[in-house]
N, C-alpha and C positions, 0 to 999 in steps of 0.2 A: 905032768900034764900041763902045768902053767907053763914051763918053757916051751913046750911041743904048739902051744898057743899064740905065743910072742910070736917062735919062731913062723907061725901061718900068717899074720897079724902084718909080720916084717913082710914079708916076701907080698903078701898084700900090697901094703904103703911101699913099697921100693919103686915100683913105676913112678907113683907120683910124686918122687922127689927127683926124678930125672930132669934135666933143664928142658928137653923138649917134648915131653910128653901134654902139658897144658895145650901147647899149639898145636900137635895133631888133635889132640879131643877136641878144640875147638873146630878143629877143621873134616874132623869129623863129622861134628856137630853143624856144620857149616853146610857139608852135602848132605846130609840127612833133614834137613830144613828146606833146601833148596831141589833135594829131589821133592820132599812130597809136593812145594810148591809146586813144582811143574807135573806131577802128578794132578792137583788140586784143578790146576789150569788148563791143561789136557779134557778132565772129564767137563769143566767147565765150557770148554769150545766143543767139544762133543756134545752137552746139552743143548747149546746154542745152535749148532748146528744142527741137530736134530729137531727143533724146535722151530727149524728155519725150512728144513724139508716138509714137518707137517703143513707150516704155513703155506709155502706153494702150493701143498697136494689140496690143503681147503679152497687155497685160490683157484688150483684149475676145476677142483670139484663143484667150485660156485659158478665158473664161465661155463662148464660142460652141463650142468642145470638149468643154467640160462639159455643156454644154446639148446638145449633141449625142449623148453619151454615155450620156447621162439619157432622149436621146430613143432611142437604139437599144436600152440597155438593158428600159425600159419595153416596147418591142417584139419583144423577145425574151422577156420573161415572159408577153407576151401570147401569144405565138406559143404558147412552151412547154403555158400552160395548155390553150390552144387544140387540140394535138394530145394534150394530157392528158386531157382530155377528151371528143375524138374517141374515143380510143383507149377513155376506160371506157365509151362509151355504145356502140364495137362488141364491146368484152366482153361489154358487158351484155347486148345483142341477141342476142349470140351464145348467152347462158347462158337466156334468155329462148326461145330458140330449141330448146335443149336442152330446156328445161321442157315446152314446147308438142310435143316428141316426145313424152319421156318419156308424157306425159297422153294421147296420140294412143295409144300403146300401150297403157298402163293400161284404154284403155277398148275394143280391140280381143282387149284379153285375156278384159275380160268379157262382149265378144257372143262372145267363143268360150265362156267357162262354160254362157252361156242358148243358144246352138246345140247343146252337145253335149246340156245339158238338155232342150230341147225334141226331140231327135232320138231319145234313150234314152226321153223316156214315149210316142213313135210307135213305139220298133221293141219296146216294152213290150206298149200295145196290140196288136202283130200277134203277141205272143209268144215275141220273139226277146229276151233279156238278156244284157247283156254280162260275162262274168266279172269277181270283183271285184278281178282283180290289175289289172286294164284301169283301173278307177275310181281304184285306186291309184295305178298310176302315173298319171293324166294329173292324182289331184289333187296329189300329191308335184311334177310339172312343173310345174303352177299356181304353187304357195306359192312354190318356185326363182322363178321370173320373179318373182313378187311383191314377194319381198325383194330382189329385185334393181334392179326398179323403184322400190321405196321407198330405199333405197339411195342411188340414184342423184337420185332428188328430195331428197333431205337434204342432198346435196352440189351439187347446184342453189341450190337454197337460200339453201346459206352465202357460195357463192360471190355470189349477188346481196345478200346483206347486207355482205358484206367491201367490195362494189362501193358502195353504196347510202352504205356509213360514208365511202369515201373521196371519192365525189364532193362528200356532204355536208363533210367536214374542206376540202376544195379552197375550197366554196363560202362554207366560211367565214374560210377564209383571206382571198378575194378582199373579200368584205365589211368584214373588219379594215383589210386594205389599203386601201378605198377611206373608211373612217372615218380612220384616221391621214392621208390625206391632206388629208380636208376640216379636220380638225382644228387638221395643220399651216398648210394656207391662212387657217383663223379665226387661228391667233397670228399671222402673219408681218402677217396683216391688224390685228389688235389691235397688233401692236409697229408698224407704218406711223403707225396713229393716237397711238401714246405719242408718237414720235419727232417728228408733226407740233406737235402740242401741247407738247411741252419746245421745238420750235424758237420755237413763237407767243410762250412765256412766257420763254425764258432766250436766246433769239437762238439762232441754228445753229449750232454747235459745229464746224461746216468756218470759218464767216466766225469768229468767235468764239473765240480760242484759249483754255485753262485759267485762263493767268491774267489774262482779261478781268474789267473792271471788274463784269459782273453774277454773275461765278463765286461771290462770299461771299453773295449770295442765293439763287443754285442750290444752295449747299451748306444754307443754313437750312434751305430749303423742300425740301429732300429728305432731311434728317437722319433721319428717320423711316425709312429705309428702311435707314440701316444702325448704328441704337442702339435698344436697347427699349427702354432708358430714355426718348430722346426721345418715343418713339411712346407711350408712356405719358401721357408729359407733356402732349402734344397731346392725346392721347384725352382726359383730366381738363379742358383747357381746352375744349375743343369740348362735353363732356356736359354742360357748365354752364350751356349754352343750351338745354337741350333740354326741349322743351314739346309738349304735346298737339297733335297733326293742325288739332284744328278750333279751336286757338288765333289770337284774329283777329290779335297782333302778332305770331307766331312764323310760321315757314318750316325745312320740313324741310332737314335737312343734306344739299349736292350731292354726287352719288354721285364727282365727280370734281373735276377743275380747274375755276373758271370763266371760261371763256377772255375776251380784253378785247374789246371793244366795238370796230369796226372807225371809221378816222379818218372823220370828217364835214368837216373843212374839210382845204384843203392845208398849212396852218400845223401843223395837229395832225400829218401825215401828215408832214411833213418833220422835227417834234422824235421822232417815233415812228420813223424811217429814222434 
């Protein structure tokens, strides 16, 4: 049994008195370290990257809330004005309505003055007159309703001008609103066009970090925007060209950038990428 033992013992240890068995175990060992690392780093960029999808899908979840937000709200200012407006044009109707009494009265009042008139110089002619406490009072009822009719259109009136200011202030609210927004759309449109123009000229600023190689020209060529000394300096070199319109070798100064000539061969096109 002891022999039968050595002998398992031996054939054991024989490998590892081979000269090159050390260097494959190490090199064994070597990819078995090396795989899991890149196993390790595999699921590690797979986190990250997965990590980097939720982030987007939060970002666009939070634009497409905002824009949703922007879109209920805008429909609710709509609405608001909407019933704002309902509501002063059945004011108005309503005071418009009043008016159109009021005047329906006014003018019932004076076929009653030319009735009672024409009736007193018929009961004249037949010789009958009415005394003059009669004439008093009905002209003393007169004048009452008069001033009370005037009165009352006075305050018609005011009420359709108070109505008249505010639907004009509404309408000009809505008019403001709808300038600030084209407004806004012209710069967000004008900043689109800067941003595409610094990308033609300085490279894109996402591929592009700060301290890329063409950052000490984008800083040249924009110093002007934040030295007045430089913007001085420029203006003085730039008006030292400046010549008459119908000058045959002169050419007026470009109101902007002027952007580069697009590649004509693929050799151009590949040192320009």
């Amino acid at each position: 049994e002891a022999e039968a033992a050595r002998r398992e013992l031996q054939e054991v240890v024989r490998p590892l008195r081979e000269p090159g068995y050390r260097e494959a175990l190490r090199r064994k060992a070597e990819r078995v370290r090396k795989r899991r690392l890149r196993l390790q780093r595999r699921k590690q960029e797979a986190k990250a990257a997965e990590e980097e999808e939720a982030a987007r899908a939060a970002e666009r979840e939070a634009k497409i809330d905002q824009w949703r937000a922007k879109c209920i709200q805008e429909v609710e200012e709509k609405n608001r004005e909407r019933e704002l407006k309902a509501a002063a044009d059945s004011v108005l109707s309503e005071v418009r309505k009043k008016q159109a009494d009021t005047k329906r009265m006014v003018d019932i009042l004076r076929a009653l003055e030319k009735l009672r008139k024409l009736r007193k110089e018929a009961a004249g002619r037949k010789g009958v007159c009415p005394p003059p406490s009669a004439d008093e009072a009905f002209e003393n009822q007169v004048e009452s309703l008069k001033t009370l009719l005037k009165n009352r259109t006075e305050l018609y009136e005011a009420e359709e001008r108070a109505l008249r200011v505010m639907l004009e202030g509404e309408q000009e609210e809505e008019r403001k609103r709808e300038m600030e927004k084209k407004q806004k759309k012209e710069r967000e449109k004008l900043l689109q066009q800067k941003l595409e123009i610094d990308s033609k000229l300085f490279g894109d600023p996402d591929e592009f970090p700060l301290a890329h190689l063409l950052q000490p020209f984008r800083e040249y060529y924009l110093q002007a925007e934040h030295s007045v000394a430089a913007l001085i300096q420029i203006r003085h070199e730039w008006d030292q060209f400046l010549v008459p319109a119908d000058h045959p070798e002169g050419s007026c100064i470009p109101p902007g950038w002027v952007l580069p000539s697009l590649p004509t061969n693929d050799t151009w096109a590949t040192a320009v990428r």
